[in-house]
Backbone as JSON, one array per atom type, in Angstrom:
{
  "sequence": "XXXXXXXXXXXXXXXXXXXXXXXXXXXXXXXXXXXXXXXXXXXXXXXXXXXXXXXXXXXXXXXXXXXXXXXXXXX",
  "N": [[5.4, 6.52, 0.13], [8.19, 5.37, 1.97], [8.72, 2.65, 3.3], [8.4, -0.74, 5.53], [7.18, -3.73, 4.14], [6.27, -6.76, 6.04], [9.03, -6.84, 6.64], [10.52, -6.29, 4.56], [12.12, -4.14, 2.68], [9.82, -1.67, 1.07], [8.26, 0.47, -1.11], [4.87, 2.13, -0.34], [2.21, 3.39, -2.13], [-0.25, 5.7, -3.36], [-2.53, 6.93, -6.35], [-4.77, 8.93, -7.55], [-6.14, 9.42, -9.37], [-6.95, 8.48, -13.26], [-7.26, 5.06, -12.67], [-7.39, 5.09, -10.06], [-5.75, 4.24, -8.03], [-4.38, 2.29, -5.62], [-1.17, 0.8, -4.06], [1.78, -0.88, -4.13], [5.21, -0.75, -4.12], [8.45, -3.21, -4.68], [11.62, -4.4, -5.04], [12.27, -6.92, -6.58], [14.29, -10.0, -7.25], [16.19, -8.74, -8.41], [14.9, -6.34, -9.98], [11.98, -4.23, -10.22], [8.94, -4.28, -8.7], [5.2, -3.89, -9.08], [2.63, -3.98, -7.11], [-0.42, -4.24, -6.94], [-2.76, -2.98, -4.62], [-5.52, -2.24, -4.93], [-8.03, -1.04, -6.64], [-9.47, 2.16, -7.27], [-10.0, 3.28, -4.99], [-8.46, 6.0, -4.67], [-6.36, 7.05, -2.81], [-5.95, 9.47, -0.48], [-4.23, 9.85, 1.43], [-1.93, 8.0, 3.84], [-0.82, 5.43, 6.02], [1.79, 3.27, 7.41], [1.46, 0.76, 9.84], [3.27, -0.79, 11.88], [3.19, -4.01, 13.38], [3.79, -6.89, 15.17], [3.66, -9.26, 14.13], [2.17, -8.83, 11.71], [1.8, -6.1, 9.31], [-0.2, -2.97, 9.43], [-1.67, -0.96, 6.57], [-2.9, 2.15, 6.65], [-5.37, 4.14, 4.81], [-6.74, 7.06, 3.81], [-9.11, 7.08, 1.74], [-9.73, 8.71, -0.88], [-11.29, 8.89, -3.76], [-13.05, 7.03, -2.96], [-14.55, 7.77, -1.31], [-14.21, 7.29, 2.15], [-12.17, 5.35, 5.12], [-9.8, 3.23, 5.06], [-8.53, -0.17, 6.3], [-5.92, -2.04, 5.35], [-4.69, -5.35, 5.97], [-1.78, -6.72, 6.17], [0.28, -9.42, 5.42], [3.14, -12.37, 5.98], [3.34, -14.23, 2.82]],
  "CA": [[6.0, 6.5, 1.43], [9.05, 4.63, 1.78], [8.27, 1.46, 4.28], [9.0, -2.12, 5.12], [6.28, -4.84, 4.6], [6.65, -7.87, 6.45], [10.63, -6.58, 6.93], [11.09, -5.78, 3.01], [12.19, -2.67, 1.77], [9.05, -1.01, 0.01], [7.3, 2.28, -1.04], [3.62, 2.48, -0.52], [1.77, 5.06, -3.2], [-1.28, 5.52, -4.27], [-3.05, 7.58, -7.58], [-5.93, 9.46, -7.32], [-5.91, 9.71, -11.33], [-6.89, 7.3, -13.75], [-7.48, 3.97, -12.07], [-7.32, 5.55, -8.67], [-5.33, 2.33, -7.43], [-3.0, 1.97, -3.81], [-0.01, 0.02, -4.66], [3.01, -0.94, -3.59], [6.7, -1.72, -5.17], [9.1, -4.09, -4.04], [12.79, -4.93, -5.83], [12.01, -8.79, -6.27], [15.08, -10.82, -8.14], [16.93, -8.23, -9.78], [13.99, -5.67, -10.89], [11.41, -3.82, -9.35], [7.72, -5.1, -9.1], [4.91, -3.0, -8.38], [1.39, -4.94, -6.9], [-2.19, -3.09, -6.98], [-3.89, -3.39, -3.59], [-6.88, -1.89, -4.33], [-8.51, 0.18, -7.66], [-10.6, 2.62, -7.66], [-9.82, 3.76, -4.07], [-7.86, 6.84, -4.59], [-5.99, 7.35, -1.54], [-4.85, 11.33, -0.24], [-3.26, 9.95, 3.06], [-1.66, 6.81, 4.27], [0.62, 5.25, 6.5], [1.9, 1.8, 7.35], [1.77, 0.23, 11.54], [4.36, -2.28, 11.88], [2.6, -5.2, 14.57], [4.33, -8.27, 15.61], [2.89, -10.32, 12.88], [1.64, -8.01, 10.36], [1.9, -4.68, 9.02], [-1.0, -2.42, 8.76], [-1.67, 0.07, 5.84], [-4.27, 2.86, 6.39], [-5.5, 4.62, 3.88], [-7.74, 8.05, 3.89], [-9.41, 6.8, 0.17], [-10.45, 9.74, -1.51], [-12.22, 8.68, -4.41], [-14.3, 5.96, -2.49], [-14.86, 8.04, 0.31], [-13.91, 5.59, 3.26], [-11.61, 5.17, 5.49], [-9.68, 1.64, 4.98], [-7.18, -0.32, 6.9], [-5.33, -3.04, 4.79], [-3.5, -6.16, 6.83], [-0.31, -7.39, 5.29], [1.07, -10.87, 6.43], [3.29, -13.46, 4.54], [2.36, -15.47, 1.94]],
  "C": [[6.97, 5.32, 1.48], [9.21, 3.98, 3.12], [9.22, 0.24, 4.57], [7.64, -2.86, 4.8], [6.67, -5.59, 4.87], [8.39, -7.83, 6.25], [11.19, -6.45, 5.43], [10.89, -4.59, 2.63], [10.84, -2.37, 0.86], [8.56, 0.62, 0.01], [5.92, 1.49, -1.58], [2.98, 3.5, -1.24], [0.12, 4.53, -3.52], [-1.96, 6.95, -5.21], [-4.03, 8.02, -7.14], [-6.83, 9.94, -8.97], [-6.41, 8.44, -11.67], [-7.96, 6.22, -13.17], [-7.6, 4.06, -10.35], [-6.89, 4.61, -7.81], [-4.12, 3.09, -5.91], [-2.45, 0.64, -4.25], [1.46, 0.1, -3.74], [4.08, -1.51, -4.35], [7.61, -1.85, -4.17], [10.6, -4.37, -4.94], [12.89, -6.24, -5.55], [13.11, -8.97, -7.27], [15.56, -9.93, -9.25], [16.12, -6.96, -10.39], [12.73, -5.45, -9.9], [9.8, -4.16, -9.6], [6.59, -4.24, -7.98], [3.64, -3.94, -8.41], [0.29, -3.83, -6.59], [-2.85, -3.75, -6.07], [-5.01, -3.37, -3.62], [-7.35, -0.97, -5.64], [-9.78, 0.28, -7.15], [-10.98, 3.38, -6.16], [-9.58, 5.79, -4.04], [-7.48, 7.16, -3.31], [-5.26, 8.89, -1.7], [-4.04, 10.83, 0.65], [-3.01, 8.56, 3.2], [-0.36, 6.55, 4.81], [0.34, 3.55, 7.09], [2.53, 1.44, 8.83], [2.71, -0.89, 11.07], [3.63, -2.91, 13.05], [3.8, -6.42, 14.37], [4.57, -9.0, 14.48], [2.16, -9.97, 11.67], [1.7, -6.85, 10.28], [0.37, -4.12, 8.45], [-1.18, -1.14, 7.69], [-3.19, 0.88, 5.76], [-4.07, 3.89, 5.89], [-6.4, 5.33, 3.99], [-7.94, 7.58, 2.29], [-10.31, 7.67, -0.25], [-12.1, 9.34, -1.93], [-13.65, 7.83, -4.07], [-14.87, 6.53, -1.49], [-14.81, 7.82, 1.6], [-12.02, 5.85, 3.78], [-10.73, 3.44, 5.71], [-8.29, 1.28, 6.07], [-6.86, -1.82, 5.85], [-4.43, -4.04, 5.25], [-2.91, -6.69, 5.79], [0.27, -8.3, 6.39], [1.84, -11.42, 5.28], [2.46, -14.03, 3.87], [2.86, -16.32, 2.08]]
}
């Protein structure tokens, strides 16, 4: 899903394969950089709230069964 976090261009994805990971990539300095929120999740569904002060990412997680919400703030 093609997002912002914290006002930066990203796509949110996650696998249901493999490593069953939720991830996100970012074009940092020239080149694109992808960060692993979470293995072993497998997410089918997800979408990303924009708030004030943080962005939330919720995630229907298959493989774990569970419903998650993920807060995103600066670092």
């Amino acid at each position: 899903m093609g997002t912002t976090l914290c006002g930066k261009p990203s796509f949110v994805a996650g696998v249901r394969r493999e490593e069953a990971e939720l991830f996100y990539v970012q074009y940092v300095d020239g080149a694109y950089k992808a960060t692993v929120i979470e293995k072993g999740v497998g997410p089918a569904n997800l979408c990303v709230v924009h708030e004030k002060d943080r962005d939330l990412i919720v995630s229907a997680n298959h493989t774990a069964n569970e419903a998650a919400v993920y807060v995103v703030t600066e670092e």
